[in-house]
C-alpha positions as CSV (number, residue, x, y, z in Angstrom):
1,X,72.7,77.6,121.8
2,X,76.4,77.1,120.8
3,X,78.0,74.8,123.0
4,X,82.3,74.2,122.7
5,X,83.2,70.8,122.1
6,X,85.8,69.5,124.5
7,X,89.2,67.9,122.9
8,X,89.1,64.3,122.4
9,X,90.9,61.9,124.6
10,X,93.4,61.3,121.8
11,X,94.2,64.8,120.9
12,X,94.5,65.7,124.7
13,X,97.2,62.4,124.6
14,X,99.1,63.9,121.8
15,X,99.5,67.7,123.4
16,X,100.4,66.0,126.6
17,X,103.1,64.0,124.8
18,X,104.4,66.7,122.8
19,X,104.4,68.6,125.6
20,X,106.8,66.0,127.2
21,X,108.9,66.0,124.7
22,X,109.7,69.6,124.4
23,X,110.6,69.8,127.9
24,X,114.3,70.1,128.0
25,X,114.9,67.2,130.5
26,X,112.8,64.9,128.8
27,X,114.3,61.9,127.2
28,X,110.8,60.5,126.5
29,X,110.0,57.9,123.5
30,X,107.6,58.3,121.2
31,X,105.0,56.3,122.0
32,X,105.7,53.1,119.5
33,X,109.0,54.5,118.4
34,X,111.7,53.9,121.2
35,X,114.4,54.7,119.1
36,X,113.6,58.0,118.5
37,X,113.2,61.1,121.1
38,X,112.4,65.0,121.0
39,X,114.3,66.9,123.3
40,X,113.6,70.5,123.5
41,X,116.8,72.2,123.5
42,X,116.8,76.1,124.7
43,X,117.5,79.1,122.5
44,X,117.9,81.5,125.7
45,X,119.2,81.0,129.1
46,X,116.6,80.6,131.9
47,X,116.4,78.4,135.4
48,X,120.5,78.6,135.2
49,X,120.7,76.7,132.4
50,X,122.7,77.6,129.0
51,X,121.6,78.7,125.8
52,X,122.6,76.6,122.8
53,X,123.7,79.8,121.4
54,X,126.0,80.9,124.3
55,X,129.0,80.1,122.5
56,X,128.6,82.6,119.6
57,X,130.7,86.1,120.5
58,X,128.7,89.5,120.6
59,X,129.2,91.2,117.8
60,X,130.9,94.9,119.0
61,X,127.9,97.8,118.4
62,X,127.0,98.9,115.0
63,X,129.3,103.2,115.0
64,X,126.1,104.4,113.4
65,X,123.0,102.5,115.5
66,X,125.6,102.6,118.2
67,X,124.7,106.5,119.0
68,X,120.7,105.5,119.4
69,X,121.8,102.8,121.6
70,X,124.2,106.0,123.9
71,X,121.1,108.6,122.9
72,X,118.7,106.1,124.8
73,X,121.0,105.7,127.6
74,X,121.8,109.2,128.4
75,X,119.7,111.6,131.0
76,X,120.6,114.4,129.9
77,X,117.5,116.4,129.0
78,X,119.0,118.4,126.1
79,X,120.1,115.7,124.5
80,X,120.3,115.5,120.1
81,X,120.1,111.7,118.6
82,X,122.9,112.1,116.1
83,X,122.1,108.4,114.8
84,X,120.1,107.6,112.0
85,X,119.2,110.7,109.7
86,X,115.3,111.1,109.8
87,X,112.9,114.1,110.3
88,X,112.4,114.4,114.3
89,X,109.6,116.5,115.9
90,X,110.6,119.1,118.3
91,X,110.7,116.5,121.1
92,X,113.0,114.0,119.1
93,X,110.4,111.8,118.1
94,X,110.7,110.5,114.5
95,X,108.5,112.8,112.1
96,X,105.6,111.6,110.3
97,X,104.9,113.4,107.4
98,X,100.8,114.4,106.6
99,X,101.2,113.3,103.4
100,X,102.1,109.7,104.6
101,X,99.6,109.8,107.6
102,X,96.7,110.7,105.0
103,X,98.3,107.9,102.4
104,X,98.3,105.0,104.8
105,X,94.3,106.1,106.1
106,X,93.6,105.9,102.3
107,X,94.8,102.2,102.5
108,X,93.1,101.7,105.5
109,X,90.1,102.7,104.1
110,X,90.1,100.9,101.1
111,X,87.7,98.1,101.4
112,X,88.7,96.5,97.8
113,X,91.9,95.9,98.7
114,X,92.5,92.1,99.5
115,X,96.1,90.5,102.0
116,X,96.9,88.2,99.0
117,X,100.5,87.0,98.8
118,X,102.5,89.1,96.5
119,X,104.4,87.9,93.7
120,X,108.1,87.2,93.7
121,X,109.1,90.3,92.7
122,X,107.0,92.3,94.7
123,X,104.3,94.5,93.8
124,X,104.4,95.8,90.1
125,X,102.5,99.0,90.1
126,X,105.0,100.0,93.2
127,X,108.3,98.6,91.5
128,X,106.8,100.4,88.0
129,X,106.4,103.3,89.5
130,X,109.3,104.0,91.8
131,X,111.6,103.6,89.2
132,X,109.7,106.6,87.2
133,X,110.2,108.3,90.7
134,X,113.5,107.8,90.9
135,X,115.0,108.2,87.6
136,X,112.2,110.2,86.0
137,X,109.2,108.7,83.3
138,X,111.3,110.0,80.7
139,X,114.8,108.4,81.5
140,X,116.5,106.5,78.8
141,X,117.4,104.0,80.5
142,X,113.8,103.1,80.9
143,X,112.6,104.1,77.7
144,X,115.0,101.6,76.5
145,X,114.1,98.2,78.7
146,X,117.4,98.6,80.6
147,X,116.0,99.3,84.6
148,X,114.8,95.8,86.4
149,X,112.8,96.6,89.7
150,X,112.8,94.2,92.6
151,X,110.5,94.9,95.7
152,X,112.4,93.3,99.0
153,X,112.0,93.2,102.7
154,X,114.3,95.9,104.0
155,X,117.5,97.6,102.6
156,X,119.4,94.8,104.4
157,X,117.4,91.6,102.8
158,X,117.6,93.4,99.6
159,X,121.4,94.1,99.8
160,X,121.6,90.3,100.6
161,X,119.2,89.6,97.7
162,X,120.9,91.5,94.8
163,X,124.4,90.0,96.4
164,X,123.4,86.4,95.8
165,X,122.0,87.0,92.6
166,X,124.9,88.6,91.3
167,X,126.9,86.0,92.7
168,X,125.4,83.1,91.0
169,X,124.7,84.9,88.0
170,X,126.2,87.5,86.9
171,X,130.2,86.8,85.7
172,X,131.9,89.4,87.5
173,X,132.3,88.3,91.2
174,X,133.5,92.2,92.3
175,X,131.5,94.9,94.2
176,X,132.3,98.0,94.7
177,X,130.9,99.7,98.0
178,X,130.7,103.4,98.5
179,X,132.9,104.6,101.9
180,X,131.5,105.3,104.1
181,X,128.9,103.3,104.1
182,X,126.7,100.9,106.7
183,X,129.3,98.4,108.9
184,X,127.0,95.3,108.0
185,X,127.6,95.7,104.1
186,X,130.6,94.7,103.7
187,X,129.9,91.5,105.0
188,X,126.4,90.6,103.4
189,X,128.4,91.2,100.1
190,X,131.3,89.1,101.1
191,X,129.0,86.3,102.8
192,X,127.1,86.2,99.3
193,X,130.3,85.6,97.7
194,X,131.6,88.5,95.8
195,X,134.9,90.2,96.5
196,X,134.5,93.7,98.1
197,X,136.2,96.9,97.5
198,X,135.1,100.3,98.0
199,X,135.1,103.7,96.1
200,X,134.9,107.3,98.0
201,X,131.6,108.9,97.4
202,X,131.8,111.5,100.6
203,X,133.8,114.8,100.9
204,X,134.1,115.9,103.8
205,X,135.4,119.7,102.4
206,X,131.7,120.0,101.4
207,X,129.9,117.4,103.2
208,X,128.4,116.1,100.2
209,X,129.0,114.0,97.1
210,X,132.3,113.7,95.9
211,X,130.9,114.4,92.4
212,X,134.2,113.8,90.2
213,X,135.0,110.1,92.3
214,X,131.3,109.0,92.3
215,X,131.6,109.8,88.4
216,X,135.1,108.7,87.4
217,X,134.2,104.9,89.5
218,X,131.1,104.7,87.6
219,X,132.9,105.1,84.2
220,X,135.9,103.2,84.7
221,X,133.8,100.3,85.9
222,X,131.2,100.6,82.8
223,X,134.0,99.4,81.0
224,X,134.5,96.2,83.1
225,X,131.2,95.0,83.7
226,X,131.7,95.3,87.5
227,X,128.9,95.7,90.1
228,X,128.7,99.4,91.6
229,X,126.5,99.8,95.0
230,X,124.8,103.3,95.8
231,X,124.5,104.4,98.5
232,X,121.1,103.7,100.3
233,X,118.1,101.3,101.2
234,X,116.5,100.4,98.5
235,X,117.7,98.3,95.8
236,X,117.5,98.4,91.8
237,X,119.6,96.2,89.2
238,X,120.2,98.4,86.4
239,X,122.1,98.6,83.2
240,X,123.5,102.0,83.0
241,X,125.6,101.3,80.1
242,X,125.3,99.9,77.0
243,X,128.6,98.1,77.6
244,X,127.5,96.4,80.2
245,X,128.0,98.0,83.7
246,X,125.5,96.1,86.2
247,X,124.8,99.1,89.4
248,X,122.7,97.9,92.3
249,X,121.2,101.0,92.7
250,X,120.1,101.7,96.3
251,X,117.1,104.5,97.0
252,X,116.5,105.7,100.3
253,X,113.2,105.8,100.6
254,X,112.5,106.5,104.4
255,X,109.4,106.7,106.6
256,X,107.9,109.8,106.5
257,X,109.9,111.1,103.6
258,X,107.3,112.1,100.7
């Protein structure tokens, strides 16, 4: 018969004094050490009492996450969600492809695969292979050792990522953003610390690529080894020149896309 052991006296001393401590009110001592207290402080408001955070102003509503925000809000029962671009089912819900449902059952299913920590750079096979995905298994540019794939948490982390690396390592401190492009990225490049300026990659004649800008930016800058952002949410370092242009090349690569 299993029986559950029952804390010891001391370990039910030390959760009731921690649990002292962490009250916000308590000024408590440490048992033995007078000089030195734990007070909880709060991260959110509750009981009428301020947040330790209540100070920082509300950053205004992210233009493009904004309209999800005003599509969740509004009754209407025709309504469109004119946010975020992403295949949507006839009732607005986000699309999941087949493809990608049968894919993730095949992982599921796999009973030799193991939840060990990655390595730094993420997952090889996936960073190998995406690359061949994105710029073909015959590209130069990989044929010839110049494409470095890093796997990171979320177009966002990776943006922040590739900034600080550049930052630290790479001699030219200047970015250039496509416009439009997401409000935050701006300021993860600029918080890394590189200077930010933009290049226009949208017509909006054709609603498309601006081919000839997206091209000319891209040549002009091979020449001075300055850092050229793609647009989307997946980041790459390459080399696309052999004189030395460095492009943080971003690929969407969405939920539910194939």
């Amino acid at each position: 018969m299993h029986t559950q052991q029952s804390p010891s006296p001391s370990a039910d001393r030390r959760l009731s004094v921690l649990a002292r401590h962490l009250e916000p009110s308590s000024s408590t001592a440490v048992e033995g050490h007078s000089n030195h207290t734990i007070v909880g402080a709060p991260t959110s408001g509750y009981d009428g009492k301020q947040s330790v955070f209540s100070h920082i102003v509300r950053a205004p509503e992210d233009p493009i996450l904004g309209v999800t925000v005003a599509y969740n809000k509004d009754t209407s029962p025709v309504k469109l969600n004119l946010g975020v671009g992403a295949y949507r089912t006839e009732e607005g819900k986000p699309l999941v492809l087949n493809v990608v449902r049968k894919a993730e059952q095949l992982l599921v299913n796999d009973r030799s695969r193991i939840k060990e920590y990655l390595p730094i750079v993420g997952l090889a096979d996936f960073n190998k292979l995406s690359a061949k995905l994105i710029l073909g298994a015959d590209s130069p540019a990989i044929q010839e050792n110049r494409v470095t794939t890093v796997q990171c948490l979320s177009g966002t982390g990776s943006l922040r990522v590739g900034g600080e690396f550049l930052a630290q390592h790479y001699h030219q401190r200047t970015i250039y953003i496509p416009q439009p492009t997401w409000g935050n990225h701006p300021k993860i490049f600029t918080l890394a610390g590189l200077s930010v300026k933009s290049y226009r990659y949208y017509d909006p004649a054709t609603r498309g690529l601006h081919f000839q800008e997206y091209r000319r930016k891209n040549r002009n800058n091979a020449g001075q080894n300055e850092a050229v952002l793609l647009k989307g949410q997946r980041i790459e370092a390459r080399n696309l020149s052999k004189r030395g242009c460095v492009t943080i090349k971003i690929i969407e690569m969405k939920r539910g896309a194939a």
